[in-house]
C-alpha positions in Angstrom: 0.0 0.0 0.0 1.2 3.4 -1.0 2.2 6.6 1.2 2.7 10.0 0.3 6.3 9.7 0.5 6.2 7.2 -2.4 5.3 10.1 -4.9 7.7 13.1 -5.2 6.4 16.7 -6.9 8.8 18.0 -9.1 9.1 21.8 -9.9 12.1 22.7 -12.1 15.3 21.4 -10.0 13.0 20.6 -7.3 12.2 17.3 -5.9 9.6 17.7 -3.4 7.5 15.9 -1.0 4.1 16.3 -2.4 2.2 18.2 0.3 1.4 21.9 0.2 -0.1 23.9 3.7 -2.2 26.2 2.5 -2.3 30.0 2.4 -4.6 30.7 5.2 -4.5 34.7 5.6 -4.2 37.1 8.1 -0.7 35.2 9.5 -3.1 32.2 10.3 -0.6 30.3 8.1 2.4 32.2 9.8 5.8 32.0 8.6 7.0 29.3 11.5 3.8 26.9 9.6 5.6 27.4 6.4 9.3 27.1 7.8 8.2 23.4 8.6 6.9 22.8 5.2 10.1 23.8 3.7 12.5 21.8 6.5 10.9 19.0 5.8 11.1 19.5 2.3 7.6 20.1 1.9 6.1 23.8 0.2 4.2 26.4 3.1 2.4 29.1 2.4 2.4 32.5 4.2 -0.2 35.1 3.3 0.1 38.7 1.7 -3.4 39.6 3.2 -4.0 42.3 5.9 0.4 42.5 5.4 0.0 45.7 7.1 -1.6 44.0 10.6 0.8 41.4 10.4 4.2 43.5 10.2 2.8 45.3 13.0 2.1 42.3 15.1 5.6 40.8 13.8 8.6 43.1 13.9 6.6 45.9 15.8 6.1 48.1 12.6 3.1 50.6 13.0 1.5 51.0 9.7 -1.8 50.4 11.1 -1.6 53.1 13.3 0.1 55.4 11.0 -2.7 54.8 8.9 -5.2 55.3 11.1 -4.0 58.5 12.1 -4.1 59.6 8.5 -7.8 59.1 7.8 -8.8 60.0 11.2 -11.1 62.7 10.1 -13.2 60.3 8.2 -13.6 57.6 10.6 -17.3 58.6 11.4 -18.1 59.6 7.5 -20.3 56.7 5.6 -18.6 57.2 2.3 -14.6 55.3 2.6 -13.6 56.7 -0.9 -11.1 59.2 0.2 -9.2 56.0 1.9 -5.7 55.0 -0.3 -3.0 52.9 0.7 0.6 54.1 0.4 2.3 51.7 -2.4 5.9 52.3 -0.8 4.6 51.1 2.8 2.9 48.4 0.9 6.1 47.1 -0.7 7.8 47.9 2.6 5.1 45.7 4.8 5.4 42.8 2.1 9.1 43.2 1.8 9.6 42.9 5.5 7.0 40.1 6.2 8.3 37.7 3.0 11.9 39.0 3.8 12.4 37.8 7.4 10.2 34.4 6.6 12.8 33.6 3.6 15.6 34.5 5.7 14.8 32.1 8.4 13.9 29.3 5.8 16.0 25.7 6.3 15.9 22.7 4.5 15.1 21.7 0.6 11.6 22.5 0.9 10.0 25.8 -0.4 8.0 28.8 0.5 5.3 30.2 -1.3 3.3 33.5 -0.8 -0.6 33.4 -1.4 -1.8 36.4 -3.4 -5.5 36.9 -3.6 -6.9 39.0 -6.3 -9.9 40.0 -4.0 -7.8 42.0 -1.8 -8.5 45.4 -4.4 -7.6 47.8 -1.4 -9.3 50.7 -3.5 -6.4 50.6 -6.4 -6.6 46.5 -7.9 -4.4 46.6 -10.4 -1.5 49.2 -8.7 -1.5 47.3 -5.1 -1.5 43.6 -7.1 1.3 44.8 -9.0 3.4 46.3 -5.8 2.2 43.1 -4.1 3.7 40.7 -6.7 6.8 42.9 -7.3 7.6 42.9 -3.6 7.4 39.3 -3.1 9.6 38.5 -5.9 12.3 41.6 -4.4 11.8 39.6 -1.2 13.2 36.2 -2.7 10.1 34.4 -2.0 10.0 31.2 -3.6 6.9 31.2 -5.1 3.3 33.2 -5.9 0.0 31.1 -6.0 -2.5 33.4 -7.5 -6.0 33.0 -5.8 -9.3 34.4 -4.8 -9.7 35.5 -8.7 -9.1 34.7 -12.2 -5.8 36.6 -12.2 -6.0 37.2 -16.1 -3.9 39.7 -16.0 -1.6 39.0 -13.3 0.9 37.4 -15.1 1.3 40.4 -17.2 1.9 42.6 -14.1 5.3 40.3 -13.7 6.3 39.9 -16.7 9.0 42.7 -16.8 10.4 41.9 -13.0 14.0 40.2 -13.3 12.3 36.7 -11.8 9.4 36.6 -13.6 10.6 33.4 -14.9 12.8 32.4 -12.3 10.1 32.2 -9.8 7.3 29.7 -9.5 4.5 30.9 -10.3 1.1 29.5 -10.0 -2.6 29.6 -9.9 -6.0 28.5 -7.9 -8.9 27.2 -10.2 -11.9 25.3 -9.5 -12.9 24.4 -13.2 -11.3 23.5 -16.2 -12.9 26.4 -18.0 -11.1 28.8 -15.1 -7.9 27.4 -16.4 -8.5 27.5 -20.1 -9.3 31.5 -19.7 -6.0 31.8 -17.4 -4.0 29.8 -19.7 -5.3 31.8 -23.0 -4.9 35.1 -21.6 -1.5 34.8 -21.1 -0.5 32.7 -24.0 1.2 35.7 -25.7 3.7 35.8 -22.8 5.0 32.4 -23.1 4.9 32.0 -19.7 3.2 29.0 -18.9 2.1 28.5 -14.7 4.6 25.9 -12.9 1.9 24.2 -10.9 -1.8 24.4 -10.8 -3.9 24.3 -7.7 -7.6 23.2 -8.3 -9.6 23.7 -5.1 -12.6 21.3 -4.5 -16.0 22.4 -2.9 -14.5 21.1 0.3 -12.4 23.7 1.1 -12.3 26.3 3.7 -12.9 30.1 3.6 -13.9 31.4 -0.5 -15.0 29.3 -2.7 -14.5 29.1 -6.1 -18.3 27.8 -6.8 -22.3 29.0 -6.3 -24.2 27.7 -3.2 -24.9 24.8 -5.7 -21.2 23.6 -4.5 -22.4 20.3 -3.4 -23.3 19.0 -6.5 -19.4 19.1 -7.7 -16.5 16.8 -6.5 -13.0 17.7 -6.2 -12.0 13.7 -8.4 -14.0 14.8 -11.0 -12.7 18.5 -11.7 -8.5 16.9 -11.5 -9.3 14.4 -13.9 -10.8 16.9 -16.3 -8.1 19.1 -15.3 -5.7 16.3 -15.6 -7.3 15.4 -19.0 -7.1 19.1 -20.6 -3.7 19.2 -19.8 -2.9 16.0 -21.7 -4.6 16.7 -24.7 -3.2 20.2 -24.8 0.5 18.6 -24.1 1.1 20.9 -21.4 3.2 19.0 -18.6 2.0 21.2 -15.9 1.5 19.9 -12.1 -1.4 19.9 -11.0 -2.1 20.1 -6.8 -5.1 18.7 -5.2 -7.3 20.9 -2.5 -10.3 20.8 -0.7 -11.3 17.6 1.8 -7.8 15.9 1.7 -7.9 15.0 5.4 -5.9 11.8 5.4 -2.4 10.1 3.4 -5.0 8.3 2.2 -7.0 10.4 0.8 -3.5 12.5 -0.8 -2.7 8.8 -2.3 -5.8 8.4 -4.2 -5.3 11.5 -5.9 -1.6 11.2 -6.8 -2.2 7.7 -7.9 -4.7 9.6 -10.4 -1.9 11.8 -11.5 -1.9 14.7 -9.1 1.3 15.9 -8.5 0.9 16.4 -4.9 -2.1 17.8 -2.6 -2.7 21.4 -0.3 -3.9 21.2 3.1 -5.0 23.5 5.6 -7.4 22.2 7.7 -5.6 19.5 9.7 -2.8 22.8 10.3 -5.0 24.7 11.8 -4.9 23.2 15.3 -1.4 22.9 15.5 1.0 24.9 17.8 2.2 26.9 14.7 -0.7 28.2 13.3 -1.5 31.8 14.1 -5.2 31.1 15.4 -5.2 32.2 18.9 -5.2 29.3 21.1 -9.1 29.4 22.1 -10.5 29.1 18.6 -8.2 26.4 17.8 -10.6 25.1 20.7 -13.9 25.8 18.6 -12.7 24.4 16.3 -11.5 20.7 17.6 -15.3 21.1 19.6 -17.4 22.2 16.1 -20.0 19.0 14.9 -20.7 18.6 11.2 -24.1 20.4 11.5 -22.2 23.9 12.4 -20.2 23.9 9.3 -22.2 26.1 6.6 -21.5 27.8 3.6 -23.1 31.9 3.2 -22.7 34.7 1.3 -22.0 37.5 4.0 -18.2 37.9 2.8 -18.2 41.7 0.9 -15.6 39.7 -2.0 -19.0 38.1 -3.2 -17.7 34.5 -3.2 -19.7 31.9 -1.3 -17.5 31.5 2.0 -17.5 27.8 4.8 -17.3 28.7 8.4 -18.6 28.0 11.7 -22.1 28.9 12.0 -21.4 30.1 15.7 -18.4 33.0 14.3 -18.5 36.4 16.0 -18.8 37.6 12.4 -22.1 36.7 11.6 -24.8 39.1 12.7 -22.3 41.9 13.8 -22.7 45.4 13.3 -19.3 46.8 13.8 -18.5 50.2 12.2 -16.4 49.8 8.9 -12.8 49.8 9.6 -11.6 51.2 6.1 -9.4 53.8 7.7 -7.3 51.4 9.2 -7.7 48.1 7.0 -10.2 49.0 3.6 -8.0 45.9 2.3 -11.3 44.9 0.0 -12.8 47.9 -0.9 -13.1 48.0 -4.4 -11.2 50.8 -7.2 -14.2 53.3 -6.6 -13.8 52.9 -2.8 -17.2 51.1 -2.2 -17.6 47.5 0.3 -20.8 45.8 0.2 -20.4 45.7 3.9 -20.8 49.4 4.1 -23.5 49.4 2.2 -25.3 46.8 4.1 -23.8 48.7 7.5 -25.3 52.4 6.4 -28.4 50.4 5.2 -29.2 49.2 8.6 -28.2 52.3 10.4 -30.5 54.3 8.8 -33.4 51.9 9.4 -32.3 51.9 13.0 -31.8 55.3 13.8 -32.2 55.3 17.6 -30.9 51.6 18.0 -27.1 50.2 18.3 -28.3 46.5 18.6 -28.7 46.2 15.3 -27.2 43.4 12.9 -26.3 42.9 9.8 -26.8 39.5 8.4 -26.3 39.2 4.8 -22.5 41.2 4.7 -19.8 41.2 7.4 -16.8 43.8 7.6 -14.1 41.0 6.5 -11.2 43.0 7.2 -11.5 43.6 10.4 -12.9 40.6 11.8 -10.7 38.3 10.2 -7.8 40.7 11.8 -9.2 39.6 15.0 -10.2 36.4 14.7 -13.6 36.6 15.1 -14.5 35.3 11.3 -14.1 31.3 11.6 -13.4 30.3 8.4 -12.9 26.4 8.2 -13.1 23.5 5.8 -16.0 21.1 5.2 -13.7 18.5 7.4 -13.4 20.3 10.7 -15.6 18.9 12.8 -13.1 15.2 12.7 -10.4 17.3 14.2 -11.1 15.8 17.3 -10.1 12.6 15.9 -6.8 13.6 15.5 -6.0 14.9 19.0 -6.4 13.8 22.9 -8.6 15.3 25.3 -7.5 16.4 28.5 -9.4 16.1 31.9 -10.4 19.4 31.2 -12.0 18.5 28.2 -10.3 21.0 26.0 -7.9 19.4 23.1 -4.0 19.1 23.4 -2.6 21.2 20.3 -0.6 19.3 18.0 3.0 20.5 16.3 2.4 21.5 12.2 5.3 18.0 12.2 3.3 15.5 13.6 0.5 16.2 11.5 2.4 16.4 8.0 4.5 13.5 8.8 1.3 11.8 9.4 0.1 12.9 6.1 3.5 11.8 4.4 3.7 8.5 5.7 0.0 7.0 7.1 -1.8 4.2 5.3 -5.1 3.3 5.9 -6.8 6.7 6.1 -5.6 6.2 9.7 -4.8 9.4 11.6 -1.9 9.3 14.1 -2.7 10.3 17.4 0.8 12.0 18.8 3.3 10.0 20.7 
């Protein structure tokens, strides 16, 4: 019987193991996640989103302050347009953040930065190109383009020094997402190095309706799988969404995947950035709390706990110190939905809005619970304590047990 660590992902020069953590944003796949993924010859992800928070929370930076401070005098104004972000603290927050992570990095393994093309912080097409730039400056291994169809991202690259030195991928969820990728760039002869294709399993944003369910993450990689045979394109392709088990990463490398992404099984590790009590939700969530809404402003479908602070909350916009998705006019939907409510509640500040929530700065705080479909078997994975809260497990012990258990046994830790 087969393990993970039968199968090797090759990238260039690179022989890999075939497992991929995630991106999780907001520094909930921090950089010591990643640095395990690389030492163990693995590929981690950090996250460009929210940079700015996570500079300041890591190397003591104050660009949400400065910021702050700046748009002070339209804090209580409904209408965010006036907010900008500064594209040389941009490139100085990503710089520093993919920087220090790349200097610390050991082992044959690889870091890679997740880029999402949601985060439009009121200027889409100059922040996505400082964002890119910088993390290519940076020396970061790798950019997996996500949260979009990136058609033009590519071209955004294309005259930085590593444009072809660095691997550069992208997320799809359907064969025609990559067909319009691939055709849109085919004048750059710049083909991706790896392809992620993200099931309707998969945590936070989807890349499908609320008709999700009716698609399965086997069927879209062999289509994927199949394209890129008949179009003679020897591109990797990475399976994501549901892959809770070696097991389960087996069956889809002995389709021809060339390795999987996970995230979910990270997120209760001692690495991950989650704060230590919602890693606690989390290993305590049942099936039945896992749902799939539209309240994100990006206007993807998005899974998460259905007991998250971020449903039903009416906290004031916090564009003047985040605004990370409002759009190039300098509208949210959550604003909209915000003033909507306020002025049908004038006298009233326990209001709620349901069908938006302020993104930014709840998932800054921790207080939006995005998860995958496969959650609620965290338990499974760990022990409980005469307390009855979980023990947290290291990000080694659970991708060893990914690169090496049969069975679709889960190893409980030593």
């Amino acid at each position: 019987m087969k393990r993970v660590d039968d199968f090797r992902l090759r990238l260039g020069k690179h022989e890999l193991v075939p497992i991929m953590i995630g991106g999780m944003g907001v520094d909930i796949s921090t950089a010591e996640l990643a640095l395990v993924a690389a030492r163990l010859n693995g590929i981690g992800h950090i996250s460009d989103a929210l940079v700015h928070d996570v500079s300041d929370r890591r190397f003591d930076t104050s660009f949400i302050k400065d910021k702050t401070k700046l748009y002070k005098y339209n804090i209580n104004n409904s209408d965010k347009t006036d907010i900008k972000f500064d594209l040389d603290l941009l490139a100085e927050a990503t710089k520093l953040h993919i920087g220090r992570t790349m200097e610390a990095k050991q082992g044959d393994g690889m870091i890679f930065v997740n880029c999402m093309e949601k985060l439009t912080m009121n200027g889409p097409r100059d922040t996505l190109r400082v964002r890119l730039a910088s993390a290519l400056d940076a020396g970061i291994d790798g950019i997996t383009l996500s949260a979009g169809l990136h058609l033009g991202s590519f071209g955004l690259m294309e005259d930085h020094p590593r444009f072809r030195d660095a691997k550069l991928g992208i997320i799809v969820s359907s064969v025609r997402a990559l067909q319009l990728f691939l055709r849109k760039n085919a004048k750059l002869n710049r083909l991706p190095d790896y392809v992620i294709v993200e099931g309707p399993l998969a945590g936070g944003h989807l890349g499908f309706g609320l008709d999700w369910a009716k698609y399965d993450l086997h069927t879209i990689v062999a289509e994927v799988l199949q394209y890129l045979k008949d179009e003679n394109l020897a591109i990797p392709v990475i399976a994501a969404g549901g892959i809770f088990t070696g097991s389960d990463a087996v069956s889809f490398l002995e389709a021809g995947a060339g390795g999987v992404q996970v995230a979910t099984r990270f997120t209760v590790t001692k690495e991950c950035g989650l704060p230590d009590d919602v890693k606690q939700e989390y290993f305590k969530a049942q099936e039945e709390q896992i749902i799939v809404n539209t309240i994100s402003p990006t206007g993807y479908p998005m899974r998460m706990l259905n007991n998250t602070p971020a449903i039903g909350s009416n906290i004031r916009p916090g564009c003047e110190a985040y605004g990370y998705l409002l759009d190039g006019n300098g509208n949210c939907s959550y604003i909209d939905a915000y003033n909507r409510e306020v002025e049908a509640n004038p006298d009233s500040k326990d209001f709620k809005v349901m069908d938006k929530t302020c993104l930014c700065t709840h998932m800054r705080n921790f207080k939006c619970w995005t998860c995958g479909q496969t959650t609620y078997r965290l338990k499974d994975t760990a022990r409980q304590l005469p307390d009855g809260s979980y023990e947290l497990l290291t990000a080694e012990h659970v991708f060893r047990d990914y690169q090496f258990s049969v069975n679709n046994e889960v190893a409980l830790p030593a």
